[in-house]
N, C-alpha and C positions, 0 to 999 in steps of 0.2 A: 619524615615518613608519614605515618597515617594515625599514630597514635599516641599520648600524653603516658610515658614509666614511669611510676615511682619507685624504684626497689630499696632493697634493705640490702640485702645480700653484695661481695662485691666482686662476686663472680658474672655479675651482669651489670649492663653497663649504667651507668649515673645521670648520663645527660639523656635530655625530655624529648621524648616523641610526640608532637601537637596534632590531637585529634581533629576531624572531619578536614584534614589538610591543612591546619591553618600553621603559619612559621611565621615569626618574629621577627622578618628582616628589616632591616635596618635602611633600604633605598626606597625612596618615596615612590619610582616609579613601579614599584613591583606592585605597590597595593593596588596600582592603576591597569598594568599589562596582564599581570594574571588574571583580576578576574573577566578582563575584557576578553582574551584567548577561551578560557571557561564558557562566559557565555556563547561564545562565537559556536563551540565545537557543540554546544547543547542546541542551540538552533538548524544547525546542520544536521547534527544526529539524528537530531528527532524527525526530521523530515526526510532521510534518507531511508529510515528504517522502516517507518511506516511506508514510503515505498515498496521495500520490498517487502513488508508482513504482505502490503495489500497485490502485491503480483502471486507468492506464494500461495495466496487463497483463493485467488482470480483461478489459478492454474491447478488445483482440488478441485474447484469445480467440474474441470472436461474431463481429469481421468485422476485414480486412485493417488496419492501423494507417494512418495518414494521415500527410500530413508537417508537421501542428500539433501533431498528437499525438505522435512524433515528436521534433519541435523540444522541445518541454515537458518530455518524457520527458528531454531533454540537461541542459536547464536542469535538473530535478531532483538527476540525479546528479552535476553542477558542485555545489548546494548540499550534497548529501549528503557528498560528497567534504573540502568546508571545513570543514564541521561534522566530521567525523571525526578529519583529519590537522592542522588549522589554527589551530582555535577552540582546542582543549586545548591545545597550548603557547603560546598565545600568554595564557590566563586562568592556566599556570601560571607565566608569566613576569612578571606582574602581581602577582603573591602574593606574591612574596619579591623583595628585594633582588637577588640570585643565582640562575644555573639553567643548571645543565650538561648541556649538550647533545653532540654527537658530531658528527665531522666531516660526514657525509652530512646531518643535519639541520641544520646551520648552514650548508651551501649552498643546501641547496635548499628552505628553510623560506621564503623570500619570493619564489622562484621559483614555486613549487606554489601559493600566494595567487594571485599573478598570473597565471598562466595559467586556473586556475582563473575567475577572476574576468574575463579574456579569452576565454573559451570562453561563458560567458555575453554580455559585449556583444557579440559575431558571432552566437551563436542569434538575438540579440532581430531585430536585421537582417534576418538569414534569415529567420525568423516575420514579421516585417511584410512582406516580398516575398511571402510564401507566404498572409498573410492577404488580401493586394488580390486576388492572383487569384482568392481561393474569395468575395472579396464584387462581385467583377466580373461571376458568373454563378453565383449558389449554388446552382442546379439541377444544375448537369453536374459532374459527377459525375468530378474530376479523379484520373486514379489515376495514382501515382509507382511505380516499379518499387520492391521494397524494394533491391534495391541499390546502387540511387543514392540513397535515403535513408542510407545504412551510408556511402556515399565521402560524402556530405556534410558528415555530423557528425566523420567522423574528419578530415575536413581542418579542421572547425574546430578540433578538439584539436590536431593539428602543427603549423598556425601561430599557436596561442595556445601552445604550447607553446618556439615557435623565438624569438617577439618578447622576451622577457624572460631569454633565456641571458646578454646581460650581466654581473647581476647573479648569475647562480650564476658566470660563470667568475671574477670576480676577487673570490667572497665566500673569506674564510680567517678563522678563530679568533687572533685577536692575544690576549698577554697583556698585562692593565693594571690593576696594581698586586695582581698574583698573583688576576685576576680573569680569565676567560679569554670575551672579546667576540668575535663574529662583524660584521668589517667586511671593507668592500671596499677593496682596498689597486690602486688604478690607478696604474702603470706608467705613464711618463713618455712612451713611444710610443703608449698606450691612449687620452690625455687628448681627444684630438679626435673622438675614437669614442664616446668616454663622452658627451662634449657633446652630440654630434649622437642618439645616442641619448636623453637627457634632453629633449631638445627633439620629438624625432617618436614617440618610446614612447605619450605621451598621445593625440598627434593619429592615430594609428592605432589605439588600442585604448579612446577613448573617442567623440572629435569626429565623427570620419567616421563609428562603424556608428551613431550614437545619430540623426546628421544623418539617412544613408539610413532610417535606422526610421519615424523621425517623417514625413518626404516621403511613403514610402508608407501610413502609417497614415491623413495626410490625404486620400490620393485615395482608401482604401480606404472610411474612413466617406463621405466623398461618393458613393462608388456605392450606401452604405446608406442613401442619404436618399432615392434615386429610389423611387417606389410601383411594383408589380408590378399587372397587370390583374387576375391570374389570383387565385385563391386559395392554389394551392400555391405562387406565386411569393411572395404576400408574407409567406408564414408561414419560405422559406429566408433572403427578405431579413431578418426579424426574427430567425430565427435566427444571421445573418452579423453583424449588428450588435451582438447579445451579441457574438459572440468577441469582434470587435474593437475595443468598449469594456473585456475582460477583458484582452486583449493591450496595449490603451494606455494599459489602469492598469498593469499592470505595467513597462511601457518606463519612465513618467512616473515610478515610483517609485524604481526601480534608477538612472535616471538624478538625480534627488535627492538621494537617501541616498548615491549614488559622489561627488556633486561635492567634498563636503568635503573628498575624499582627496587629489584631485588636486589642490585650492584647495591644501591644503600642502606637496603638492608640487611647482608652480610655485612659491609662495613662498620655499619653501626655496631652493630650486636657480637662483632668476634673482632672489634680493636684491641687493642692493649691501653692496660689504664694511663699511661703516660701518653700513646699518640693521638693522633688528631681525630676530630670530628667530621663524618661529610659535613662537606658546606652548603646552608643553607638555601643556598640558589639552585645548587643540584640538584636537593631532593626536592624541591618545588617543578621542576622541570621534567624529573621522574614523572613525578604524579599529571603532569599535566600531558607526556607524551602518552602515558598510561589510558588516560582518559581520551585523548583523544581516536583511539582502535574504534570507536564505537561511530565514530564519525567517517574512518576510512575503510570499512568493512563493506556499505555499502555500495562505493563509491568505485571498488573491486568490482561488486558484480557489478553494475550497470556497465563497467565498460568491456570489462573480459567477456562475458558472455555473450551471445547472440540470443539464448532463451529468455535472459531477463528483459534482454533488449526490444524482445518483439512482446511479452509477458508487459512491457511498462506502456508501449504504445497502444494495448486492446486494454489496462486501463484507463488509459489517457483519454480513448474513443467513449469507453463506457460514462467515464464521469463527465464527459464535455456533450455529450447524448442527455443524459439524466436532464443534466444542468438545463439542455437546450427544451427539452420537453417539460420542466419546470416553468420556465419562462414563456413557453409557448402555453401553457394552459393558462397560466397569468394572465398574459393575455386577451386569452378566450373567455376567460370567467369576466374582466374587465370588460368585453367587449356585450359582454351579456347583460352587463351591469346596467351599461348605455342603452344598450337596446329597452330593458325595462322601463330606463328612465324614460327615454324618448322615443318612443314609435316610431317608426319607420312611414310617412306618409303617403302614396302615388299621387303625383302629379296630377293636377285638375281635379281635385277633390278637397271637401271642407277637413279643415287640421282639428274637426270634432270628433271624436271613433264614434260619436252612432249619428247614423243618419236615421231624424223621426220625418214624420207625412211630409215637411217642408220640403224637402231635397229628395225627390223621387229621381228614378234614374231616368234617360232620354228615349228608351224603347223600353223599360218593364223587362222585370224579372222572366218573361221569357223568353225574350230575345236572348238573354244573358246564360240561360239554362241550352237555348241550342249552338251559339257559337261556342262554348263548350263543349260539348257531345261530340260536333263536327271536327272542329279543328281542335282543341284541347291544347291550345298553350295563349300566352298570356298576350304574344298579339292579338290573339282575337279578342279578350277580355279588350283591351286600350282602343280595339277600332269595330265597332259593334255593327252585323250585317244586315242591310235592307230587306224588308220583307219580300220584295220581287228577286231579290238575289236567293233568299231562303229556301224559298218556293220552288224557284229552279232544282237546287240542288237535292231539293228533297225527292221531286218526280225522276232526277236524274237516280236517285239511290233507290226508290221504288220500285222502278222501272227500269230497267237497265237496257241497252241498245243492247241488240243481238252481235251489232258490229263488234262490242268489246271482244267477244269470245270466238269472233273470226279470225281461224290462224291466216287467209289470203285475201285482205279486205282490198286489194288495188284489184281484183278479177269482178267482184262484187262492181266498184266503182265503175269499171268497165261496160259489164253487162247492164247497171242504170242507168247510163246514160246514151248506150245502143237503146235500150227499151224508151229510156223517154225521146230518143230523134223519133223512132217508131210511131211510137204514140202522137206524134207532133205531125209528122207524113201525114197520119190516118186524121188525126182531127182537121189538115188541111183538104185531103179528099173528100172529106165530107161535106 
């Protein structure tokens, strides 16, 4: 199991529970496979999870968070939590023989499991009360204040955190055989405590929320089987029946993958002094299916859902955008870098920046001042215009022909050149 008894008493049982998971098996290949499985499902988890924190928050952003999204969001950071503080010593305790740890983690190293792991069965609860009522009426539009969302989740952390103090108070580092083990050493005025504890610990943090989940997950798919008249009625119902096909795969799997834990810890703790012990491979196996929820919780939603699905691709844009505009100004700062270094030259000119008296230009500064004025782009800067061309164009701009503003200049043409045959007659008569 998950943690190192010493008792007195022999009404509870004799043989040892080995703290932050570690078991003394005896096949060489375990100290190899366990904690290789361990790391595996910490590398997953962790990257699964923070997936979905980071779509959950993505999707806060466009509109007020709900209390399924919410609930998920708990459930996350319980997995990410395990994966973090959990998973590593318990894959590092599997590796070797020995593993010295420190007073604070040797109490509260199967504490923080368990609450952990209790903050999870009260969400799922809470999410199946919270999924009846959104498949009861998926039209109306149920909004929670977020502060009652905030007291909710915290009280599920206090009394997932209050049900398993047992275990930190009477956990202490015994030495044995200059080996230094984290057991619980119960006091001979504890032992009735401890009993009664061992017997309701499970039926409060697995039996009852898993019972309440399932009850409401049933009435909740039966209100998804009624048909709606309307059309936008039956596309919330078909959307209500996702969720909570996604939410009863996950109940149905957490509730699975935990049983084995607790199969050996009834066994252990209500055998008979004569019969057997679980065996050592099993409660390893326990613990490591146990652990591994945190790895397939996300792995649910990405594929059950269509919101997280579309929720993971407008991350996926947003951080490959970032990235792309990170790189791109890189670039531009780099590119500014060079330009500082090395000026930019025009062709047919000295690679000096200043030009003194030696290097006058080929027409003077104001030919250069009116092919600017005139034309105003940089051909005319590279091809500089003749004074007789200038000239033209300037009498042309002073002066404007009356022609321009002739709406019928071909009658004009006409009558010029009647008048000059005219004129051409009369100077021959003469």
């Amino acid at each position: 199991m998950e943690t190192n008894f010493s008792t007195v008493d022999s009404s509870l049982p004799k043989q040892a529970l080995y703290a932050i998971g570690f078991q003394p098996l005896d096949l060489g290949e375990w100290t190899f496979v366990t904690p290789t499985l361990l790391v595996l499902i910490c590398l997953l988890g962790l990257v699964g999870n923070v997936c979905v924190i980071s779509i959950l928050l993505h999707n806060t952003r466009k509109a007020k968070p709900s209390l399924i999204h919410s609930l998920i969001l708990n459930l996350s950071v319980s997995d990410l939590l395990l994966l973090m503080f959990s998973v590593p010593f318990r894959a590092a305790a599997y590796s070797r023989s020995t593993i010295t740890v420190g007073w604070f983690v040797c109490r509260t190293a199967d504490w923080f499991t368990h609450a952990c792991m209790s903050v999870k069965s009260f969400t799922i609860a809470i999410v199946a009360r919270a999924c009846f009522i959104y498949a009861s009426d998926p039209a109306k539009q149920v909004t929670i204040p977020q502060p009652t969302i905030c007291v909710i989740m915290t009280s599920t952390w206090m009394v997932a955190s209050v049900l398993p103090l047992p275990e930190c108070f009477f956990t202490d580092a015994k030495q044995n055989s200059s080996i230094a083990i984290c057991l619980i050493s119960i006091p001979s005025q504890a032992q009735e405590m401890m009993a009664i504890f061992v017997m309701l610990y499970p039926l409060f943090v697995y039996f009852i929320p898993f019972t309440f989940a399932f009850f409401y997950f049933w009435r909740a798919y039966g209100q998804c089987q009624r048909r709606g008249t309307k059309t936008q009625n039956l596309r919330n119902q078909m959307r209500s029946r996702r969720v909570t096909i996604m939410l009863l795969s996950v109940t149905v799997t957490f509730c699975i993958m935990w049983l084995p834990e607790w199969i050996s810890w009834l066994w252990f703790w209500h055998q008979p002094l004569s019969g057997p012990s679980p065996p050592q491979a099993f409660m390893t196996l326990a613990q490591v299916f146990m652990l591994s929820l945190s790895c397939i919780n996300p792995l649910i939603y990405l594929v059950m859902s269509e919101e997280f699905k579309e929720g993971f691709k407008d991350v996926w844009k947003l951080f490959t955008s970032k990235k792309s505009l990170v790189v791109k100004d890189k670039e531009e700062d780099d590119d500014k870098e060079k330009g500082t270094l090395t000026p930019e030259v025009p062709p047919g000119t000295s690679s000096s920046p200043d030009l003194g008296p030696e290097h006058p230009t080929t027409y003077g500064s104001v030919e250069q001042s009116c092919s600017q004025q005139n034309f105003g782009s940089q051909d005319s800067k590279e091809n500089p215009v003749l004074p007789d061309v200038e000239q033209f164009w300037t009498e042309r701009e002073t002066n404007p022909s009356d022609q321009n503003n002739d709406p019928i200049p071909w009658e004009h043409e006409e009558e010029d050149t009647f008048g000059s045959e005219k004129s051409g007659t009369k100077s021959k008569e003469l």
